[in-house]
C-alpha positions in Angstrom: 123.1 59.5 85.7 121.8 61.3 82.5 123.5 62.7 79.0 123.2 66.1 78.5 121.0 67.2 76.1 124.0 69.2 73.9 125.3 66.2 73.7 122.8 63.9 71.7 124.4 65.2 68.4 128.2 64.9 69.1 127.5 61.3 70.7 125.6 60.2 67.5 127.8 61.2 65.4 130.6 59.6 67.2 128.7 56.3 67.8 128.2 56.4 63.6 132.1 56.9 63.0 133.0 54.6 65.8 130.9 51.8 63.5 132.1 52.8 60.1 135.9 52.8 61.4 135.2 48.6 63.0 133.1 47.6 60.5 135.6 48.8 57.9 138.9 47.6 60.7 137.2 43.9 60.7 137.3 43.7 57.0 140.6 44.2 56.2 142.6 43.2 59.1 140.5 40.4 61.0 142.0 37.7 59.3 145.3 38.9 58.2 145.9 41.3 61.5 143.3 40.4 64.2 145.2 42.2 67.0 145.3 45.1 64.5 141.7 45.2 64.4 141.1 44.9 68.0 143.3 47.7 68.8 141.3 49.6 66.5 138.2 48.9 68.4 139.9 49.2 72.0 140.8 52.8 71.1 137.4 54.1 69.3 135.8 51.9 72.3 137.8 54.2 74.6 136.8 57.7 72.4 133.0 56.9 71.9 132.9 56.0 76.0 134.7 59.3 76.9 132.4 61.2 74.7 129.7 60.4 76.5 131.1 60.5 79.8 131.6 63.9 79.0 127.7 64.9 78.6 127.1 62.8 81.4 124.8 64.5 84.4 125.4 62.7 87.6 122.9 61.8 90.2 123.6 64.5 92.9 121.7 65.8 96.5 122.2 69.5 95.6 122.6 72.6 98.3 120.6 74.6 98.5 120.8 77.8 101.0 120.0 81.4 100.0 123.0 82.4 102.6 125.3 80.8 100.7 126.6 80.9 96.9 127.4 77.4 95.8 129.8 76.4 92.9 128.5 76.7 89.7 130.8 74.4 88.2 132.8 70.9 88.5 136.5 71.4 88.9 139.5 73.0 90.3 140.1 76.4 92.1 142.9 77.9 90.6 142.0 81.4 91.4 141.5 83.4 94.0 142.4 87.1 94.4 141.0 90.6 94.2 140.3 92.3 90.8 139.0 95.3 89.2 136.1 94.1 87.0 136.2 96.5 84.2 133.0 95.2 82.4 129.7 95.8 84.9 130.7 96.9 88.2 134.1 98.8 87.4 135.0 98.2 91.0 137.0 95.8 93.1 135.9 92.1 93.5 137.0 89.1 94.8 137.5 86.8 91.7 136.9 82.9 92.4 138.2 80.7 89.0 137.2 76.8 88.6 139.1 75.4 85.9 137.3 72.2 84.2 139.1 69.5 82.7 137.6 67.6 80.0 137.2 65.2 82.5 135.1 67.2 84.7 131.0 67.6 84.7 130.3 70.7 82.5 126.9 71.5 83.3 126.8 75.5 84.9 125.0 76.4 87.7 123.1 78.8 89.4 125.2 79.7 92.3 122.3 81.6 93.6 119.0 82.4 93.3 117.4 86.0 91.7 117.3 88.3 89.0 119.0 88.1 85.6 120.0 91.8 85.8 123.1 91.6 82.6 123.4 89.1 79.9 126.4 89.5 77.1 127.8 87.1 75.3 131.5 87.9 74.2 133.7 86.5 71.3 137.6 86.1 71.8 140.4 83.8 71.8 141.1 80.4 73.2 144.2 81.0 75.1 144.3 78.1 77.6 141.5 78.3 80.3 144.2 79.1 83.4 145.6 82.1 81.3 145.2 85.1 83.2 143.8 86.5 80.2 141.8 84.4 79.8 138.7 86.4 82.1 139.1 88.9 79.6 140.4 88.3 76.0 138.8 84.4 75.4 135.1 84.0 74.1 132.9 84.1 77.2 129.3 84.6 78.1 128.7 86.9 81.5 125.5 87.1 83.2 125.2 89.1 86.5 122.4 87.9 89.2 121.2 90.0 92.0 119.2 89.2 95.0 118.4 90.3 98.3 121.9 89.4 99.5 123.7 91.2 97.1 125.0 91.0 93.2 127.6 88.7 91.5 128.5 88.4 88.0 129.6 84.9 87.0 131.7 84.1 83.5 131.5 81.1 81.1 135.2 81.1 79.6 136.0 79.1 76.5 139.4 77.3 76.6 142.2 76.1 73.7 139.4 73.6 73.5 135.7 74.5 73.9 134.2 75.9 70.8 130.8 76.5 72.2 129.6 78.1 75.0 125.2 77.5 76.1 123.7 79.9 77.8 120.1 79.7 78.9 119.4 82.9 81.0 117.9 86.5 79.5 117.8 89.2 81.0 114.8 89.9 83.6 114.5 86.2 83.8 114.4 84.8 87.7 116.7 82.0 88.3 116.7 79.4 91.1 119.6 77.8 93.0 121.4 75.2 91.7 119.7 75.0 88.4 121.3 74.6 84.9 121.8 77.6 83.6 124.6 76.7 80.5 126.8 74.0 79.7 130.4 74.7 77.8 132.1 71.8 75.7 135.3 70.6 75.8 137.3 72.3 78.7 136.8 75.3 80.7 136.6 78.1 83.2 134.1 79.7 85.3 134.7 82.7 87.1 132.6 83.9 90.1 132.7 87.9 91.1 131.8 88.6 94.8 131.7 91.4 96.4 134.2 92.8 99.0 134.1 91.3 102.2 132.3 87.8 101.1 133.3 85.4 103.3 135.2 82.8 100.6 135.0 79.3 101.5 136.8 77.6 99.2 141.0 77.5 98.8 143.4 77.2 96.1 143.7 73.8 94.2 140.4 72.6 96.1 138.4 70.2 93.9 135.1 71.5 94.0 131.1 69.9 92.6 128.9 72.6 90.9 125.8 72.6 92.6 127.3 71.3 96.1 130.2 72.9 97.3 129.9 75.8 99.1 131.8 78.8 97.3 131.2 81.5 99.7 128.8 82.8 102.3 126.8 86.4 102.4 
């Protein structure tokens, strides 16, 4: 396992408050309240360790099959339906939604390889990340990738908690498989647009790993 390199700054700064707040806990209440102090140190223990968990990267075999589109995200299915995408295709699409928990990975990835054809990044709300409208009214960051298979736009959605969405694709930029491609902080939603017809392998409430799980098939 690795940290994330967004996180370096958040976990430093939370390892220096996580100091001051003992160091400060230990003089006052170590003598006269010790279990005071300890309490103090259990919980900011807890916060500093859940912080980093967060940025972790864990140690994964990834798949990789051009036949396939893999999850680009850790997390939960909660949607799957067909929708009229009203921002690059303006056609129907079959709309796949992870949600990620806080507790979830957050690195993005590639769910296939090919050509950065769209790039936008959107500002918006922060409605909850499984609000319906939250495809279209939170701050999100779209980027549509086609190949030789066909095209699929995929959506980095902010939640009531993320405050800051990465994106590292441009436009005209090739991409591979199952590499990073963004990272969001703080809870989530990815949302996948296939074509018509796209042979969906995942269901409803499915846990599913970004880079691993197999999404769909051409």
């Amino acid at each position: 396992m690795t940290i994330h390199r967004e996180g370096y700054q958040t976990i430093g700064i939370t390892a220096l408050f996580f100091g001051v707040f003992n160091v400060v806990s230990f003089y006052f209440f170590s003598a006269s309240m010790p279990w005071l102090a300890l309490l103090v140190f259990f919980i900011t223990l807890f916060f500093l360790l859940f912080i980093i968990s967060f940025f972790r990267i864990p140690n994964r075999k990834l798949t990789i099959d051009e036949n396939k589109i893999i999850c680009p995200a850790d997390g939960k299915v909660v949607v799957i339906e067909e929708t009229t995408d009203v921002e690059y295709f303006n056609d129907k699409r079959i709309q796949v939604s992870i949600f990620m928990s806080p507790a979830n990975v957050h690195v993005n990835r590639n769910p296939m390889s090919g050509e950065v054809l769209y790039n936008k990044y959107h500002k918006g709300k922060y409605l909850v990340a499984w609000h319906p409208k939250s495809s279209t009214e939170n701050e999100r960051w779209s980027v549509v990738v086609k190949n030789n298979f066909g095209t699929i736009l995929y959506k980095q959605i902010a939640g009531a908690l993320a405050k800051r969405i990465c994106n590292y694709t441009q436009v005209g930029q090739q991409v591979n498989q199952c590499k990073e491609y963004g990272f969001i902080k703080f809870g989530s939603r990815v949302d996948i647009l296939l074509p018509i017809g796209t042979k969906i392998n995942v269901q409803l409430n499915q846990k599913v790993q970004g880079g691993v799980t197999v999404l769909a098939e051409w």
